[in-house]
matplotlib code that plots the C-alpha trace (Angstrom):
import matplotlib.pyplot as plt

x = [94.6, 97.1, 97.5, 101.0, 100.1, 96.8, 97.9, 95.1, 93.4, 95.0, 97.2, 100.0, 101.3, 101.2, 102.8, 101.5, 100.7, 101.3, 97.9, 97.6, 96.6, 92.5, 91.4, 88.3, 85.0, 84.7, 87.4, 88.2, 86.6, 83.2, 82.1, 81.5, 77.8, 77.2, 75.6, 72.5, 74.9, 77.1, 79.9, 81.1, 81.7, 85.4, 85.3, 83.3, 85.3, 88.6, 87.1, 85.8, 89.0, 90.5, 88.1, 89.2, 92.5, 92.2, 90.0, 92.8, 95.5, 94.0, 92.7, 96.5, 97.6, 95.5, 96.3, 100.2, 99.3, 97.3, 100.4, 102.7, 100.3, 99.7, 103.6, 104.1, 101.3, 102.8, 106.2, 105.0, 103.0, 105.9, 108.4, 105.9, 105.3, 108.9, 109.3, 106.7, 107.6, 111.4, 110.0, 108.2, 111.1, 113.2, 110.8, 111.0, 114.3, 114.4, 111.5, 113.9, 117.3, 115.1, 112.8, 111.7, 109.7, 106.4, 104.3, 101.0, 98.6, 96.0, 92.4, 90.6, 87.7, 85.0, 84.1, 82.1, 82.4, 85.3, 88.4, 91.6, 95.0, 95.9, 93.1, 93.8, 97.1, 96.4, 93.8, 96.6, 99.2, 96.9, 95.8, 99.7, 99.8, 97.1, 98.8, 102.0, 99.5, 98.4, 101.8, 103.0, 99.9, 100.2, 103.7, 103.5, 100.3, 102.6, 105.3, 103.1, 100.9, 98.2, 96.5, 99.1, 97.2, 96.9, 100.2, 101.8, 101.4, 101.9, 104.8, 106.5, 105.8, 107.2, 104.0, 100.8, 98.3, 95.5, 97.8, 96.8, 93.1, 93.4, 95.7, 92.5, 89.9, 92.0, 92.4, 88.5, 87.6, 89.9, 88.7, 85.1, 86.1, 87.9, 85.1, 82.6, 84.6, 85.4, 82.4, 81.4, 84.7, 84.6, 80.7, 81.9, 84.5, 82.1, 79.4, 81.8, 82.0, 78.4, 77.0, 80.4, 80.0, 79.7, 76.6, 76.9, 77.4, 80.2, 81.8, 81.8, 82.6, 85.8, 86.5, 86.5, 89.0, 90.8, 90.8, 92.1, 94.4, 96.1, 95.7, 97.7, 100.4, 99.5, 102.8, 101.6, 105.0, 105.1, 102.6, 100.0, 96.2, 94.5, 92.3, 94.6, 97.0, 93.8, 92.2, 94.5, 94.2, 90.0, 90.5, 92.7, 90.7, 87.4, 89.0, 91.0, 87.6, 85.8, 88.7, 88.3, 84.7, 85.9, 86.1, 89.4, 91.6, 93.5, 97.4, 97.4, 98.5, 96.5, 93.8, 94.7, 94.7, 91.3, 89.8, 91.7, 90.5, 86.5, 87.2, 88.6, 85.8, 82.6, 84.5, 85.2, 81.9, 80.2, 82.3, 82.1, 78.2, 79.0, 81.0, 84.8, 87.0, 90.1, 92.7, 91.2, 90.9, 94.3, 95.6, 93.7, 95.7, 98.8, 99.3, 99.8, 96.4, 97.4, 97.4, 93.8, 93.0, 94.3, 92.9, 89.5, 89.0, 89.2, 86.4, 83.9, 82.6, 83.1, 80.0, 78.7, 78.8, 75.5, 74.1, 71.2, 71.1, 67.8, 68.2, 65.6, 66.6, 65.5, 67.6, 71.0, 73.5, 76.7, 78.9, 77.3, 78.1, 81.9, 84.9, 87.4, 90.7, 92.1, 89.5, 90.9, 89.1, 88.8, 91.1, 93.7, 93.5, 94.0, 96.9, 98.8, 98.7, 99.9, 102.5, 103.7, 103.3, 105.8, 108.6, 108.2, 109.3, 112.0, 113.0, 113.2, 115.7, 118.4, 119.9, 118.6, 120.9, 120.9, 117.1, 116.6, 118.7, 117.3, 113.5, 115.3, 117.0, 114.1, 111.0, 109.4, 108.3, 106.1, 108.3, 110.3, 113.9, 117.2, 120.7, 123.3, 124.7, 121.4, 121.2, 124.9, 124.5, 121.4, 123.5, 127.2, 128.2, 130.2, 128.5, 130.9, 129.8, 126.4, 126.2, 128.7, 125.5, 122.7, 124.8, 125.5, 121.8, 120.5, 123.1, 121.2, 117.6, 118.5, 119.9, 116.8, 113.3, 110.7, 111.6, 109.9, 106.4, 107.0, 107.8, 104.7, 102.6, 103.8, 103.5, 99.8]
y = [67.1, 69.3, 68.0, 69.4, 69.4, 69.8, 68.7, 70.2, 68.2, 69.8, 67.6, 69.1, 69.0, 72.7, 74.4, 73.4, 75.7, 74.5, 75.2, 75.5, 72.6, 72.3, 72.3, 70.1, 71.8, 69.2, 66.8, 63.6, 62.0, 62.8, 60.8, 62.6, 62.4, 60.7, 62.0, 60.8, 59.6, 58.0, 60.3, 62.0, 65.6, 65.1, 64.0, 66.7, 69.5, 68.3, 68.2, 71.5, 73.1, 71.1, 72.3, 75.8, 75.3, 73.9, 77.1, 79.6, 77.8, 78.2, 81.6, 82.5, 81.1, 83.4, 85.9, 85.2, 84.8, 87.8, 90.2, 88.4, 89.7, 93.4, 93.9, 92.7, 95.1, 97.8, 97.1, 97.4, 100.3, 102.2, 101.0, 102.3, 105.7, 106.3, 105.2, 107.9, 110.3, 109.7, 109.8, 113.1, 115.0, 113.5, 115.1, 118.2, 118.8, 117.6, 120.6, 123.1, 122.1, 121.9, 124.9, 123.4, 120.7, 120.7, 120.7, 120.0, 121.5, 120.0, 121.3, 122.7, 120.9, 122.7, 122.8, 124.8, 125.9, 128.0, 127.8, 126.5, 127.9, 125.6, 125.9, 129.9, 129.1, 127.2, 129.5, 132.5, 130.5, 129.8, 133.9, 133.8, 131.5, 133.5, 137.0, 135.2, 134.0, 137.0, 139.3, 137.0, 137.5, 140.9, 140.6, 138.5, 140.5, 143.6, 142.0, 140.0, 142.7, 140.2, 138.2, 135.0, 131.4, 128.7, 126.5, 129.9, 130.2, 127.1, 127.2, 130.3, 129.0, 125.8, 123.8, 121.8, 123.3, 122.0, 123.2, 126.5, 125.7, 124.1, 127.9, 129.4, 127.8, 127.8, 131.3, 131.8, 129.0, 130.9, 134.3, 132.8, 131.3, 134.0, 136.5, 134.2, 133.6, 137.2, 138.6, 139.7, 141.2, 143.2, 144.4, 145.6, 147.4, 148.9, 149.7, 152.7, 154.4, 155.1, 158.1, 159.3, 159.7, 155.7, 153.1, 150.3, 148.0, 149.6, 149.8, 146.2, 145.5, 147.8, 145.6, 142.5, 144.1, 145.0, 141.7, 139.8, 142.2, 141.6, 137.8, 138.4, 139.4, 137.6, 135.4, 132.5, 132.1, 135.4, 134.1, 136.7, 135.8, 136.2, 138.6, 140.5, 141.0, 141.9, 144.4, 147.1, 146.5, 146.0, 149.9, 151.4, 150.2, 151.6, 154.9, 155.2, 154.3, 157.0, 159.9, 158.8, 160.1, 163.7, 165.0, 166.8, 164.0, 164.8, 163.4, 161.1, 163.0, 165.7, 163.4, 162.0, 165.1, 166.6, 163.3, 164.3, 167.5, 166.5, 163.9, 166.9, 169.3, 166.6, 166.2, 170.2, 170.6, 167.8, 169.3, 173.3, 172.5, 175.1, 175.0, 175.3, 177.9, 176.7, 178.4, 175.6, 172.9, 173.7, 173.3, 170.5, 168.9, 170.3, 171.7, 175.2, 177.2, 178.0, 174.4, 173.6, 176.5, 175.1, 172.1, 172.9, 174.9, 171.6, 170.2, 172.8, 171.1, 172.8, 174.7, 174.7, 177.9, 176.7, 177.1, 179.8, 182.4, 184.1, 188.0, 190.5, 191.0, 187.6, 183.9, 184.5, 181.6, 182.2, 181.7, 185.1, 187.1, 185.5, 187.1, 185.1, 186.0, 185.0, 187.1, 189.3, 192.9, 195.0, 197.5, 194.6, 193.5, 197.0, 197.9, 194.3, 195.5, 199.0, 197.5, 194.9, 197.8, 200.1, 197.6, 196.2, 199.5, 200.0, 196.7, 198.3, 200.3, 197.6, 195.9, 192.1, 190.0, 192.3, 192.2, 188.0, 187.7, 189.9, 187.8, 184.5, 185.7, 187.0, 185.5, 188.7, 186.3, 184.2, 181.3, 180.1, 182.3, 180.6, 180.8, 182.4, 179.1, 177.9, 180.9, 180.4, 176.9, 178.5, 181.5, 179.3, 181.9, 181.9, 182.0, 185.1, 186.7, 186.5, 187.9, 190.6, 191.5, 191.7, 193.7, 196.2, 196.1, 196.9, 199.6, 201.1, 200.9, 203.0, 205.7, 205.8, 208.1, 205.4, 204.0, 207.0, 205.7, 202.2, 203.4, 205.5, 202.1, 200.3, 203.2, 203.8]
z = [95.9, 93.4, 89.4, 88.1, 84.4, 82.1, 78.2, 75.7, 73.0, 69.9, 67.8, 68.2, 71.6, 73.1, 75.8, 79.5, 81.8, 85.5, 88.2, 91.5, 93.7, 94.0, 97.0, 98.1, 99.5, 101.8, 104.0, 103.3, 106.1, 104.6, 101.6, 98.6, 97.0, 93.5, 90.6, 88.8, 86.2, 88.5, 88.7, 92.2, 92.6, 93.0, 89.3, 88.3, 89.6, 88.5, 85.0, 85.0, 85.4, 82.6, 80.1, 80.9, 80.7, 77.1, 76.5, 78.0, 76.0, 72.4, 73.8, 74.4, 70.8, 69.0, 70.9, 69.9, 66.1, 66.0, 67.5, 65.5, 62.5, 63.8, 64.4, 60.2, 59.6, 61.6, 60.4, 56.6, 57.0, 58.6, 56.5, 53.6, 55.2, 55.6, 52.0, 50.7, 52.8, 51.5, 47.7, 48.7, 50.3, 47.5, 44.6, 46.3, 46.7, 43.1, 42.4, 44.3, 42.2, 38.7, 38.0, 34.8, 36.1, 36.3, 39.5, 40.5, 42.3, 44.5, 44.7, 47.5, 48.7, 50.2, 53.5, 56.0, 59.9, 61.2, 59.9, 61.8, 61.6, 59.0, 56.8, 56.7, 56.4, 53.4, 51.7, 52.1, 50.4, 47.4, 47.2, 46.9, 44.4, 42.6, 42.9, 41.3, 38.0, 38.1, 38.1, 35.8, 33.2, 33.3, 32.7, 29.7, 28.1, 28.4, 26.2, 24.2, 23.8, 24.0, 26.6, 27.1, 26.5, 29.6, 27.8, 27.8, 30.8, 32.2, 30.4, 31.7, 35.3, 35.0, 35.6, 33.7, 31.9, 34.7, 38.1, 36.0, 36.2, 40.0, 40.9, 39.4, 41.1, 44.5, 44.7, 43.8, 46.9, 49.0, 48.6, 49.5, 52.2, 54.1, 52.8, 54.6, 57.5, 58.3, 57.4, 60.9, 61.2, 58.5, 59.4, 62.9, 61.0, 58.0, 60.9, 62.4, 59.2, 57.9, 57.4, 56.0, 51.7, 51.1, 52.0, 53.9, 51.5, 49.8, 52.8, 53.2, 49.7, 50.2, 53.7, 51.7, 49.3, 52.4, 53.8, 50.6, 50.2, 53.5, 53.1, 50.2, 52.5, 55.5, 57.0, 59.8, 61.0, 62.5, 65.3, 65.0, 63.6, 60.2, 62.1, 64.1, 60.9, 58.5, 60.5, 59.8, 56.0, 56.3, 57.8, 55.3, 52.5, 54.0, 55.3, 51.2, 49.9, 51.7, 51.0, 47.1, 47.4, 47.2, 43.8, 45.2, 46.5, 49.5, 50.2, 53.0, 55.8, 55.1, 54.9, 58.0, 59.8, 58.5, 60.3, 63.5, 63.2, 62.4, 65.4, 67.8, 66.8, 67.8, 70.9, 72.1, 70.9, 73.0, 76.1, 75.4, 74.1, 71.0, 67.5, 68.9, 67.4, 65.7, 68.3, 70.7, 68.3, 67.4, 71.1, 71.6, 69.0, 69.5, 65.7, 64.5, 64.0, 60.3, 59.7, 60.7, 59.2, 56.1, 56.8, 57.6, 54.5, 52.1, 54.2, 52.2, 49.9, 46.1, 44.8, 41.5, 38.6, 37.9, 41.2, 41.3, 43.3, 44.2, 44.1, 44.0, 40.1, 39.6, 39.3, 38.8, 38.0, 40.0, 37.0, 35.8, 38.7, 39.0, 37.1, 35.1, 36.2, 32.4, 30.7, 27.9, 27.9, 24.5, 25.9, 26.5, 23.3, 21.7, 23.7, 23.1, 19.4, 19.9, 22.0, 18.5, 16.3, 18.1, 19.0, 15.0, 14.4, 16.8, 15.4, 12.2, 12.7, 13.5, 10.6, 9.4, 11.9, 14.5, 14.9, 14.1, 17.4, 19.6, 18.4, 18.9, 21.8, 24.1, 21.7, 20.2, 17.8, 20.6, 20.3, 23.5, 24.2, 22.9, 24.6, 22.8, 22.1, 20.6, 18.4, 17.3, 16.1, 13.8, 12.8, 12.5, 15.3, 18.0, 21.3, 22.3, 18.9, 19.5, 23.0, 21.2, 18.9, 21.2, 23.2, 20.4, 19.5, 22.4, 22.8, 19.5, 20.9, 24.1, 22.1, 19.4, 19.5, 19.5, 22.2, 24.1, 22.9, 23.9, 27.4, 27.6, 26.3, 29.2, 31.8, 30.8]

ax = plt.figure().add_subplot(projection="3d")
ax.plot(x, y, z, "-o")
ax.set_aspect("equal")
plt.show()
């Protein structure tokens, strides 16, 4: 037995779907058993299938109402997000083409766990953003000569008074975050230079330092990690940090080379099992010996004048056993004044011009020794005639009898 069509109940008349022909459980020949209500099972099964069909149909119409829905839905939404992000590219290109308008600036919200590429991507731009405030306040304080207000500020760089604030508060959240973040970094690092004029925690204090100071710097689209990039600059601020503990700073290559040669000696001296002598640390490092030499001396560290030493006198200090080399002795200072005395007279005996050039030209009066053009603009003289002068003076100081006892002041 095969029915073509099922029609639903609905009002309105909706679309027919065709079905297979049913086929019987049992043949024809056999009569089929009644009910209790008087129905047969042919009935019965014919008008189960009809129900479901009525079912599947009102099924399918929802089904075609609810994706008509979804596709507006998705059609609005897309259309929006290309609208918004049309209206975004449009205000930035706008922000590129007008440098007065004002921006603003979004605030970090905090967060915890490891950070992702883009999230240390995004706290090194706002450290940027931060060293930008910053250069700019210095720069305004400097021709101010005051500290610059926030609407100042804001002002010079084109944005509102509270992007100022969020650039603030950014840069503080950032340089948390990467601080936390990298702190284990920055301990492995701080951990190989103990024992070397700083404590641990300065050490670490200088890494973080370090470490801001590279995120500063720090460019993502190169390819290279956060870490990677700021280990160098964690190292450099420990190793400057521990060469500024000196009380005689060192240039940097020097510097560089006394830790090669403190690194070379440990090792000769672990392999030779004594103190190595600088002809082998010397080869081993392929320098000159004069230069480690050199070198090595700065490593001593400078001694005191008040350091006592213990004689068998008594305590001595060491500045009282130490000469000054710009000490004046008595006998010094009486020959200095026999020296003045004799050339005052030799002096003497060269007319008023003759001797105020030869004091202005060599500075027998202890002021600094003029050029015979110098001297001419005093005297409203020509250069020529001046040197003609000096020349003739000195001509008469050869020839004259004192200057016998000046020589013998000098020879003595």
């Amino acid at each position: 037995m095969a029915i073509p069509t099922v029609c639903s109940s609905s009002p309105n008349c909706s679309p027919t779907i065709p079905l297979p022909s049913l086929k019987t459980l049992h043949h024809q020949s056999l009569p089929s058993p009644t009910s209790k209500f008087g129905l047969s099972n042919d009935a019965l099964t014919i008008a189960a299938p009809a129900e479901t069909v009525a079912l599947a149909n009102a099924a399918l119409e929802a089904a075609i109402d609810a994706a008509m829905e979804s596709e507006e839905v998705g059609y609005e939404l897309k259309r929006h997000g290309l609208d918004s992000r049309r209206k975004r590219r449009r205000k930035r290109r706008r922000g590129l083409d007008l440098d007065t308008v004002e921006q603003e600036v979004p605030l970090i919200m905090a967060s915890s766990g490891h950070l992702t590429r883009k999230q240390e991507a995004h706290f090194c731009m706002c450290l940027k953003e931060g060293a930008r405030l910053e250069a700019q306040r210095r720069r305004m304080a400097a021709a101010l000569q005051h500290e610059p207000s926030l609407e100042q500020l804001a002002t010079a760089m084109g944005i509102k008074r509270k992007s100022i604030l969020n650039i603030l508060r950014n840069s503080r959240e950032s340089q948390k975050r990467l601080i936390h973040a990298y702190q284990g970094l920055i301990f492995s690092i701080a951990s190989g230079y103990q024992d070397k004029g700083l404590s641990l925690q300065d050490l670490v204090q200088e890494g973080n330092i370090g470490l801001l100071r590279g995120a500063e710097r720090f460019d993502p689209n190169r390819g290279c990690k956060l870490s990677t990039y700021a280990y160098w600059w964690i190292r450099q601020a420990i190793t400057r940090a521990i060469a500024n503990t000196r009380p005689i700073r060192l240039p940097g290559k020097v510097r560089n080379l006394l830790a090669k040669i403190i690194e070379a000696n440990e090792t000769l001296s672990r392999r030779l099992l004594r103190a190595p002598s600088h002809d082998e640390i010397a080869q081993f490092l392929d320098v000159p010996v004069c230069t480690v030499k050199f070198v090595w001396a700065k490593t001593r560290p400078p001694s005191s004048l008040d350091y006592v030493i213990v004689t068998e006198r008594g305590h001595v200090k060491l500045q009282d056993i130490i000469a000054d080399p710009n000490e004046v002795t008595p006998e010094q200072i009486v020959r200095k004044q026999h020296v003045r005395e004799e050339l005052e007279r030799l002096l003497d005996t060269l007319s008023k011009r003759e001797s105020h050039i030869l004091r202005l030209r060599y500075g027998l009066d202890g002021l600094a020794p003029k050029s015979c053009d110098e001297i001419g603009c005093i005297l409203n003289l020509s250069r020529e005639r001046i040197r003609q002068i000096s020349i003739e003076a000195l001509t008469k100081l050869q020839h004259s009898s004192l200057v016998d006892n000046l020589k013998m002041l000098y020879i003595v």
